[in-house]
C-alpha positions in Angstrom: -9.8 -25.3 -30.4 -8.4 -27.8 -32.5 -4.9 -27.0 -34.1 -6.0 -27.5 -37.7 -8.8 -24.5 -36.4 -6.2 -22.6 -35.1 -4.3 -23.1 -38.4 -7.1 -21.7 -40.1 -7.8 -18.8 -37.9 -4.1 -17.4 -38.0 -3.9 -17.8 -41.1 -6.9 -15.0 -41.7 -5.4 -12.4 -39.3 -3.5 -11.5 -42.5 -7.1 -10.2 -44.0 -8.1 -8.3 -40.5 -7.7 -4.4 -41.1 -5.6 -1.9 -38.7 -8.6 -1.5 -36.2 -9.5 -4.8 -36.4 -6.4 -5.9 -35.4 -6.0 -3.6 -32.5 -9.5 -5.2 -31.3 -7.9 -8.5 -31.5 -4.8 -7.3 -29.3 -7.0 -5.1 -27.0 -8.8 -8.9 -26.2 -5.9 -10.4 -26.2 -4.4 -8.7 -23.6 -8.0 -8.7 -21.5 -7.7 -12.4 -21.5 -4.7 -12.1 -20.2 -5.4 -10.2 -17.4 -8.0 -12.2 -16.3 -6.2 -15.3 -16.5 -3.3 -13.8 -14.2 -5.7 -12.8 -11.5 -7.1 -16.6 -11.6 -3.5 -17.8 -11.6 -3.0 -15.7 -8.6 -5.9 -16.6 -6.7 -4.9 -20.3 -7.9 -1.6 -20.2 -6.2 -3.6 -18.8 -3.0 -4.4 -21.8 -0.5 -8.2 -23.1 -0.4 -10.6 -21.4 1.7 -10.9 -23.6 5.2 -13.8 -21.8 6.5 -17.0 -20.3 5.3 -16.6 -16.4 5.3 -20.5 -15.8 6.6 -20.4 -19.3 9.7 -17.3 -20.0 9.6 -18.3 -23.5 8.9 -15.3 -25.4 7.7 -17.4 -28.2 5.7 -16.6 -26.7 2.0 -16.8 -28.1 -1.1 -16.3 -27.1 -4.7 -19.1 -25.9 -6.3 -18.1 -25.3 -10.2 -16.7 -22.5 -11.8 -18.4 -18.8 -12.7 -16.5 -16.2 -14.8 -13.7 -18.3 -14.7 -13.0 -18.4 -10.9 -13.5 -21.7 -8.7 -16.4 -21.3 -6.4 -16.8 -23.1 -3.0 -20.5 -24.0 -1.6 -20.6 -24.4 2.3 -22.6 -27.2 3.8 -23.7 -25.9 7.0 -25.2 -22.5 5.7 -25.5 -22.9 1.8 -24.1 -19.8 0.4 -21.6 -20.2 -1.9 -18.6 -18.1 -3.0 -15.2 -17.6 -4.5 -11.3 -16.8 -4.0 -12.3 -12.8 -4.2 -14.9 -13.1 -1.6 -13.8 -11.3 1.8 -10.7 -9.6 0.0 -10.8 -5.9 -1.0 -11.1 -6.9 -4.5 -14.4 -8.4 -4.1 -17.1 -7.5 -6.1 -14.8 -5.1 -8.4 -15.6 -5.6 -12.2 -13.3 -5.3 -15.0 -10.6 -7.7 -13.5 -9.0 -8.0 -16.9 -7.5 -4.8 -16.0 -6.3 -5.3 -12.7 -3.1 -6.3 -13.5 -2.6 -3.2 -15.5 -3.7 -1.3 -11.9 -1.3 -3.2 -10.3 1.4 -1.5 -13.0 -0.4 2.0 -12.5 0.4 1.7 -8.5 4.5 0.9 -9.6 4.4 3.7 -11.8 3.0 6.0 -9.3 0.4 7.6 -11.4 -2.2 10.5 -10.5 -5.9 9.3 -10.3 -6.5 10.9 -13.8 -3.8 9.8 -15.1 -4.7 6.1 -13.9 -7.9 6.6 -15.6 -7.0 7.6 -18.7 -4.7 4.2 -19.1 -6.8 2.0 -17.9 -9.8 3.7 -19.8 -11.7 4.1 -16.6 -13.8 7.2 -15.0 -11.5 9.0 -12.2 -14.2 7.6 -9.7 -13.3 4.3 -10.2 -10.1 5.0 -10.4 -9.7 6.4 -7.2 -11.8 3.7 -5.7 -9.3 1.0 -7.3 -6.4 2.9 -5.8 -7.3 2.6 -2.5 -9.4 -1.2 -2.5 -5.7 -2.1 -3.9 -3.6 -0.4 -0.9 -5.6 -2.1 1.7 -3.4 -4.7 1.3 0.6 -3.0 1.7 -1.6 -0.6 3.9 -1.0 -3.6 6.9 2.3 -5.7 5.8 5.7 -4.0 7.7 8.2 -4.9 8.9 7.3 -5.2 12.5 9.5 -6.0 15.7 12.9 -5.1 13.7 16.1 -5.8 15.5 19.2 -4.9 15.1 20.7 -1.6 14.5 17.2 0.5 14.1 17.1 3.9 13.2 14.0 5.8 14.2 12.8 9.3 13.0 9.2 11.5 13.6 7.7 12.9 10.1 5.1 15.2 10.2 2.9 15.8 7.6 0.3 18.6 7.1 -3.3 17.4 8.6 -5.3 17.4 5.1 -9.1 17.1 4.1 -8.6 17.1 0.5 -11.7 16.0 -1.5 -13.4 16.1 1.6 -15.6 19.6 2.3 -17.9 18.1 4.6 -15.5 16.8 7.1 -13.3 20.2 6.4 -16.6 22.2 7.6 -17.1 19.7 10.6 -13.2 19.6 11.7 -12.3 23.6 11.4 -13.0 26.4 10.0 -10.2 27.3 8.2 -10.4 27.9 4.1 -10.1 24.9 1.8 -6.6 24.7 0.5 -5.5 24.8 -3.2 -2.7 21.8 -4.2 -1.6 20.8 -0.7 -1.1 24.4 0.8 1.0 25.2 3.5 -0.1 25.5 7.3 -1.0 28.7 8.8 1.7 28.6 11.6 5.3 27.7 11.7 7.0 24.7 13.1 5.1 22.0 14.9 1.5 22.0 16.0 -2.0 20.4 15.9 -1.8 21.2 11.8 0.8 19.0 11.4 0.2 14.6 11.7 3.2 13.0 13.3 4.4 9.4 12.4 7.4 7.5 13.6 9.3 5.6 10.8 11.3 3.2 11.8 14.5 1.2 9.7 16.8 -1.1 10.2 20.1 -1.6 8.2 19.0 -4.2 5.8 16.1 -2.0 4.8 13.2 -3.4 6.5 10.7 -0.5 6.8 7.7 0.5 9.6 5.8 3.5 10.3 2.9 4.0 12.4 1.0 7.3 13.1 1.6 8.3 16.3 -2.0 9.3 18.9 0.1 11.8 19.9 3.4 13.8 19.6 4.7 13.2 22.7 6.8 10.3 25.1 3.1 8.5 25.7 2.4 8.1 22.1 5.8 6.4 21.3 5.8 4.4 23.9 2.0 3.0 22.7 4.4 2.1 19.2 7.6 1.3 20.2 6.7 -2.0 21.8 5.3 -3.2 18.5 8.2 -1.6 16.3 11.4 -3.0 17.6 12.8 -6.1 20.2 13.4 -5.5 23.3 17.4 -6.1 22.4 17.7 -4.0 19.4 19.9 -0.7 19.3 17.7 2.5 19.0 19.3 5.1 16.7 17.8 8.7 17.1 18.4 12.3 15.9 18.2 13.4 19.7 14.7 13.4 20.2 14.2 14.0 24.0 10.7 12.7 23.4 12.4 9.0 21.7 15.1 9.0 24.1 12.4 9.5 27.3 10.9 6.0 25.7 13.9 4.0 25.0 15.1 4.9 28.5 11.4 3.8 29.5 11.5 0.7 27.8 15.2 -0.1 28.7 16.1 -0.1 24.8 19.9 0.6 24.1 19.8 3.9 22.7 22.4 6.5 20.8 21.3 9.7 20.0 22.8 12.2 17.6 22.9 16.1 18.4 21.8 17.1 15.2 21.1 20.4 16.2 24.7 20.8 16.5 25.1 19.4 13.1 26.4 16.1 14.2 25.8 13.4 11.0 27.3 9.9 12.4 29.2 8.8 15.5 31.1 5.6 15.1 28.1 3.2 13.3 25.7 5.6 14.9 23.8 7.4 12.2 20.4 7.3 11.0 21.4 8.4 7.4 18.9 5.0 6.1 15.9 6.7 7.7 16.6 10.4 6.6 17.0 9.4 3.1 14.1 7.2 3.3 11.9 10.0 4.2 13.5 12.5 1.8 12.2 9.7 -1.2 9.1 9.3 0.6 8.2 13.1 0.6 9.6 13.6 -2.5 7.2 10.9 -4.5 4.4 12.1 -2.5 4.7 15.7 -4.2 3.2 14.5 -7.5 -0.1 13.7 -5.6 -0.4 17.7 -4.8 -1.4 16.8 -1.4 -3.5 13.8 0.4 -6.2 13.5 2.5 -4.7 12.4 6.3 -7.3 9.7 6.7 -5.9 7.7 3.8 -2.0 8.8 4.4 -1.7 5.4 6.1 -2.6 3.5 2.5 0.0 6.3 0.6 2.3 5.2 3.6 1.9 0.9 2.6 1.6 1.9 -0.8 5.3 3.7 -0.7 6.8 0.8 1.5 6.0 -2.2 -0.9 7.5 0.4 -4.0 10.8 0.6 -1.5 10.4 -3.4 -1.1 9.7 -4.3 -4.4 12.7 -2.2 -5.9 15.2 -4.0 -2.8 13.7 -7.4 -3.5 13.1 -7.2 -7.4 10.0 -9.1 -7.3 7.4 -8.6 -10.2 4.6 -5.7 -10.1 2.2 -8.7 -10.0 3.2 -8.7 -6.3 1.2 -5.7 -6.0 -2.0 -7.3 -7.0 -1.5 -10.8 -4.9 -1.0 -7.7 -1.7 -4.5 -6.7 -2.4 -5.6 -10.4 -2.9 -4.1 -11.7 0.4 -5.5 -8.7 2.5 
């Protein structure tokens, strides 16, 4: 558009009524959207294979809804930035930006629906096609001062009746419930959450609650020369011993808090937030606890590192 145009056209938003005016913002702020999700994918490197035969002869093949497509010589099918990431194929991606602000603000699926003026289905579905992404990015091999701490969370099939009847055959549960038997057993899911002093953050959900199952995760967690920090676990100190790691533990069964720089303060209170922001979800189904896991991890990150929520979205890009 020509400036004179322009000139013209502002000139008459004077005239527009309330509503109308509201439908100019409204696509306004959709054109937005859209354009930061190209600028994203824009700042992403070019594709250098074909996602179907990994053919690496690609060329540009013209634009559709405003994103670059790529045509691949050796097979012929043709596709864009979104193709192969868990975005692909969502509509709507005006308001993706806006999901990437839901996630930061930690709203329920409703209440994610209602902004974004979505059904709760596709809400949901958005939730999770957007945690794929800080689902898989940790902070893995930490060294250093680490402290290390099990979790256990209550083994949940909420929203999902048929895997409830096929798993147990306990009663459906109302708003998370509690489990039918004190302390630790099979209702509860164990996962070891490791941290080191600067605030890099890794957990992984453990096969099994017991020296075997750490020692499948520990490997992958932390180096060989970092300092293991513990609450006394005989099952984490079995493992460091195991894996020749330099290991303090803390009797905190006898209260004790911090010997010298040994302490694993960073850890506790890490879990306390975690558990704490978890409440307002009433519960979650265990198979997608790892994506509430990622999703809590890059909130922890983002608020450490200050980036923009926008880095949200380019998580679920990059996946």
């Amino acid at each position: 558009m020509r400036t004179r145009e322009l000139n013209r056209w502002l000139e008459r938003l004077g005239s527009l009524t309330p509503r109308q005016r509201k439908q100019v913002k409204a696509h306004l702020q959709d054109l937005a959207g859209r354009d930061a999700v190209s600028e994203l994918l824009e700042k992403r490197a070019a594709p250098t294979h074909c996602p179907d035969c990994q053919g690496t002869h690609l060329v540009r093949n013209g634009q559709a809804d405003g994103l670059q497509r790529f045509k691949c010589r050796r097979c012929g099918i043709t596709f864009n930035g979104l193709t192969g990431t868990p975005l692909a194929r969502l509509r709507h991606r005006q308001k993706w930006l806006e999901q990437a602000k839901v996630l930061e603000d930690g709203l329920s699926v409703r209440k994610a629906a209602v902004r974004l003026g979505v059904h709760r289905t596709t809400a949901f579905r958005w939730r999770h096609r957007f945690l794929t992404g800080p689902r898989d990015v940790m902070d893995r091999q930490q060294t250093g001062v680490v402290e290390a701490d099990e979790a256990y969370f209550l083994r949940s099939y909420k929203g999902q009746p048929r895997r409830l009847r096929e798993a147990t055959s306990r009663p459906a549960r109302r708003r998370g419930g509690r489990a039918a038997k004190r302390g630790l057993s099979d209702e509860q899911v164990p996962v070891l959450v490791v941290r080191n002093r600067a605030g890099q953050t890794a957990d992984f959900g453990l096969p099994s609650a017991n020296k075997a199952g750490l020692l499948a995760i520990l490997p992958e967690a932390v180096t060989g020369d970092a300092v293991l920090c513990t609450d006394g676990s005989a099952m984490l100190a079995a493992a460091a011993r195991h894996l020749g790691l330099e290991h303090h533990g803390l009797n905190a069964l006898r209260g004790e808090r911090r010997r010298g720089a040994w302490h694993i303060q960073n850890v506790n209170a890490y879990h306390s937030r975690f558990k704490g922001w978890l409440q307002r979800f009433r519960g979650v189904a265990t198979s997608y606890l790892p994506n509430y896991l990622g999703w809590y991890r890059a909130l922890d990150r983002n608020t450490r590192t200050g980036v923009q929520t926008s880095s949200l979205l380019a998580l679920a890009l990059a996946a």
